[in-house]
N, C-alpha and C positions, 0 to 999 in steps of 0.2 A: 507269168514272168518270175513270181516269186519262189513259185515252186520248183523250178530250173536252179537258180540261184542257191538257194538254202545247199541242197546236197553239196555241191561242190564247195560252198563256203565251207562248211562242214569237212569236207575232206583236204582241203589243206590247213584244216587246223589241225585235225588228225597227226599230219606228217609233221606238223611242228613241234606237235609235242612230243612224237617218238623220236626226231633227232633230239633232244632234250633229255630225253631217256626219262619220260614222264606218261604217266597213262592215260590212254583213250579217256578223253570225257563224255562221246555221245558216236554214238555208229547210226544211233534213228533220223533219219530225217524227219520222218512223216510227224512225230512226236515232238522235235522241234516247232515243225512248221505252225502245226496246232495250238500251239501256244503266243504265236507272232501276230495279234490282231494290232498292233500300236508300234509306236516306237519308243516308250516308256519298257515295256514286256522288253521288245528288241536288245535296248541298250543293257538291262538288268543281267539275259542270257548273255551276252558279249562281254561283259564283266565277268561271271562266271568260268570263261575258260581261259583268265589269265592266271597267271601263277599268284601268290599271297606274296606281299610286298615283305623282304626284308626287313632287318632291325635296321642294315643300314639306309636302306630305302626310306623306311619312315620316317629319319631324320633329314634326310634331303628332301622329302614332301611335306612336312610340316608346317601348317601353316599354311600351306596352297590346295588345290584341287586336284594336284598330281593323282593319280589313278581314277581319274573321274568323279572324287570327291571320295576314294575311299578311304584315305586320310584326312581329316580335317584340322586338328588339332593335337596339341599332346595335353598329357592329365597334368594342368595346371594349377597350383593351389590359387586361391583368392589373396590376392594385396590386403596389408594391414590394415589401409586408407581404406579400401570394400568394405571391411566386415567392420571399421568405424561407422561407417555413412551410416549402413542397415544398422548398426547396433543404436546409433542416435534416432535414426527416423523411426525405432522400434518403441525407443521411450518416449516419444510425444506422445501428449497429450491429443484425445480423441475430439475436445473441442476446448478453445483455450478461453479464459477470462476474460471480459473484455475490460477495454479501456476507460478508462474514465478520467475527465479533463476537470479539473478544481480551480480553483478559484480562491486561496490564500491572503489574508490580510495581517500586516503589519507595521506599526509605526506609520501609518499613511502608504506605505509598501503595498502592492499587490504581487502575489507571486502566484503566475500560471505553471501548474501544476500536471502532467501527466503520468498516471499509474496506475495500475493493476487494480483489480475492484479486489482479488485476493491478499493485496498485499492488505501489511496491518499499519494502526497509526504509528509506528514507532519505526517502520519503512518510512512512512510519509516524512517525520521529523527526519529523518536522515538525510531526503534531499534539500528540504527546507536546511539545512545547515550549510548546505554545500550551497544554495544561495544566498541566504542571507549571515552565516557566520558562527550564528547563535549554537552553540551546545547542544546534544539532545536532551541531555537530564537538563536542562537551562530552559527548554518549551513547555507551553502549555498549551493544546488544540482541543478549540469549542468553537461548537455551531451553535444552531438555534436548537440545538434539544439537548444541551449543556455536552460539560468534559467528557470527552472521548478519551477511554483509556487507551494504555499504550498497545497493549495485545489484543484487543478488537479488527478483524476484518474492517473494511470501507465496508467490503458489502455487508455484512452484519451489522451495522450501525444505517445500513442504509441509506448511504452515499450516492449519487446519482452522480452523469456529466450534468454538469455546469453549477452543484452543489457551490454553497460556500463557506469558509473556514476560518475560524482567526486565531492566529499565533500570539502566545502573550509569553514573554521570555526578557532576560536582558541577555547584551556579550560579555565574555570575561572581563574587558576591557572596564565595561558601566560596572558591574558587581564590586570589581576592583578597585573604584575609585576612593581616594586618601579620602576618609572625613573627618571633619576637625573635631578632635576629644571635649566631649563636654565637661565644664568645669564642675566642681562642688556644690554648688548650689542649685545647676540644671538635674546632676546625677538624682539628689534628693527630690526634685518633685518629678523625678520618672519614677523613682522610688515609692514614692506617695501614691501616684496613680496604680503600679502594680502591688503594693500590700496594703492600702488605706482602707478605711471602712468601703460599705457593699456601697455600691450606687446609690441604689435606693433611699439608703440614709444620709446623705449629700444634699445641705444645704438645698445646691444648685441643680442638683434634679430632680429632691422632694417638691420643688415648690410645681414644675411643669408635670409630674408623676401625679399629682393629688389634683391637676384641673380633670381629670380623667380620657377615659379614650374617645379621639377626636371622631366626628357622626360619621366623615369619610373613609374611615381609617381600611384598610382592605383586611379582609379577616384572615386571622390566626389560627394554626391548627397545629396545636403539642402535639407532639411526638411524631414529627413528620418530617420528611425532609426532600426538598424538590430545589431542582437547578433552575437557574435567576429567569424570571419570565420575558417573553420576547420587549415587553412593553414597560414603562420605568415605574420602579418600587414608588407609591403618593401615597398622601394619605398620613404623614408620618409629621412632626414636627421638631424643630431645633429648637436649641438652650434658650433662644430669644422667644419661645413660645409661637413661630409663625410657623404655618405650613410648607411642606417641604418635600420634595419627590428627590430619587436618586436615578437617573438614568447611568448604565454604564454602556459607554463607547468602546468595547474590547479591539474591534481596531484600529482604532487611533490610540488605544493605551492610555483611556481617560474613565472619570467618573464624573457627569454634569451633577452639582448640587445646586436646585430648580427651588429660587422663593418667587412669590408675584412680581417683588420688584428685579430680582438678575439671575443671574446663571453664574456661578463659581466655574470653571474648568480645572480641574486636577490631575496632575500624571498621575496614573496608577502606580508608578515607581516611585514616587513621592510618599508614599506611605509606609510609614516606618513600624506601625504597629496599629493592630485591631485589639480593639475589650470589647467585652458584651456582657451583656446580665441579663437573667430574667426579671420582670417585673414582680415584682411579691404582691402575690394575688390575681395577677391576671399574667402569669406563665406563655401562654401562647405567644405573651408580647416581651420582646428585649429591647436593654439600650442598648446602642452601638456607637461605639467612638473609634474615628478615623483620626490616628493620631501623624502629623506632618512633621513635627519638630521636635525640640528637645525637652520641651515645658506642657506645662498641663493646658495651657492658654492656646497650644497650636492644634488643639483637637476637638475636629466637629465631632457633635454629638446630634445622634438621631432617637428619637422615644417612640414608640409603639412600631419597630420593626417586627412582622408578624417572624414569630421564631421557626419558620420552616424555610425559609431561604437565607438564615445566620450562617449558618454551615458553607453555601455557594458562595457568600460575599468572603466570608476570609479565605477560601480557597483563588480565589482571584488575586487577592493582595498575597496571599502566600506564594504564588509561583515566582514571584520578584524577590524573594528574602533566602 
């Protein structure tokens, strides 16, 4: 059947195209035929003997399947928004940082915390502001393996989820507050205490200086210097010669001063001024005085502070000043 068919198909395409005044495309049948084992083959040859679509053609077929799909399209450039998308999905990152959820303490405050293990502490203080108010140059953020500087990674410090953190800061507000002018005779024994004879030759702490170092005392090591240990500075004694431990509570913003018989509680903003000395002849060991008020009488004094955590103790009081 096929073979009937083709010639004649054949020959009135012929005459079509000669009234067109266009030239014979095929006189062969047999050379056709040979070629027509499908209807893919078929349709491809029957394409073939129509004429090339115009300019104007192409723009009425554009965009459809007119000539059997031999237009499809025209040369469209890319939207601005395409070559954005590809140009952003091109600079992600191949695997991103993960997240890490913290755990912030302040004033009794706890503030949950979500961020980047890439970011640094001085990101962190940035949203910490935006919760709690506090400045960033106004923070100060330690864990249990002391201050964390500002330009430190989490992860480089070694941060984990569910880490935890304590903020020590005041607001402009506390920093700002009006203090009453000390008079004349308070000026002079602040005075006293910053230019007065050394410690050590003081009455009041030659006589606790010369019982010597107490049997508990935790050892001293010059020229060292280590941030505050997880567990409270003991071993140390006060002006009154009793034993004496210092715990500090950085998130509640306190310092317990621990004798047998009570617990003192202090704000750590309460403290208006740190001294220290070394002990002459046994170095390793400083006094240290926590001064609260405006007289020499509102400041505890500590003896045999081993001198490698003097450094970590004023840096706690210093974030408040």
């Amino acid at each position: 059947m096929t073979c009937y068919c083709i010639p004649v198909l054949i020959t009135v395409c012929n005459v079509i195209l000669k009234c067109n005044k266009l030239p014979v495309v095929c006189t062969c049948s047999k050379a056709v035929s040979a070629i027509l084992p499908g209807r893919m083959e078929a349709d491809s040859i029957w394409n073939s003997f129509l004429p090339a679509p115009t300019e104007e053609d192409t723009k009425t077929y554009a965009g459809t399947n007119g000539y059997d799909g031999m237009v499809e399209s025209t040369n469209q450039l890319p939207s601005e928004e395409t070559l954005a998308h590809s140009q952003i999905e091109a600079n992600l990152p191949s695997s991103c940082s993960p997240s890490l959820s913290l755990k912030v303490t302040h004033n009794k405050k706890a503030y949950d915390v979500i961020i980047s293990a890439d970011k640094t502490v001085r990101d962190l203080k940035e949203m910490l502001t935006i919760l709690s108010g506090i400045p960033v140059d106004k923070q100060k953020i330690m864990w249990s393996r002391g201050p964390c500087p500002d330009y430190s990674t989490l992860d480089a410090l070694g941060a984990k989820t569910g880490s935890k953190m304590m903020m020590v800061g005041s607001s402009n507000q506390e920093v700002t507050q009006i203090q009453t002018k000390p008079n004349e005779a308070t000026l002079k024994a602040m005075d006293q205490v910053k230019t007065g004879d050394k410690l050590g030759e003081q009455n009041l702490h030659r006589k606790i200086i010369e019982k010597g170092i107490p049997s508990d005392c935790m050892p001293g090591i010059l020229n060292d210097r280590e941030p505050l240990p997880p567990h409270p500075l003991s071993g140390m004694v006060n002006k009154q010669g009793q034993q004496v431990r210092l715990t500090f509570k950085l998130e509640a913003d306190q310092i317990w001063i621990s004798t047998k018989e009570r617990t003192t509680k202090v704000a750590i903003g309460n403290i208006r001024k740190v001294v220290n000395e070394p002990i002459v002849g046994h170095e390793e060991y400083h006094v240290v005085g926590l001064q609260t008020g405006t007289t020499e009488a509102s400041i505890y004094w500590f003896y045999w502070v081993p001198c490698q955590y003097v450094d970590a103790i004023r840096e706690v009081f210093a974030s408040f000043n």
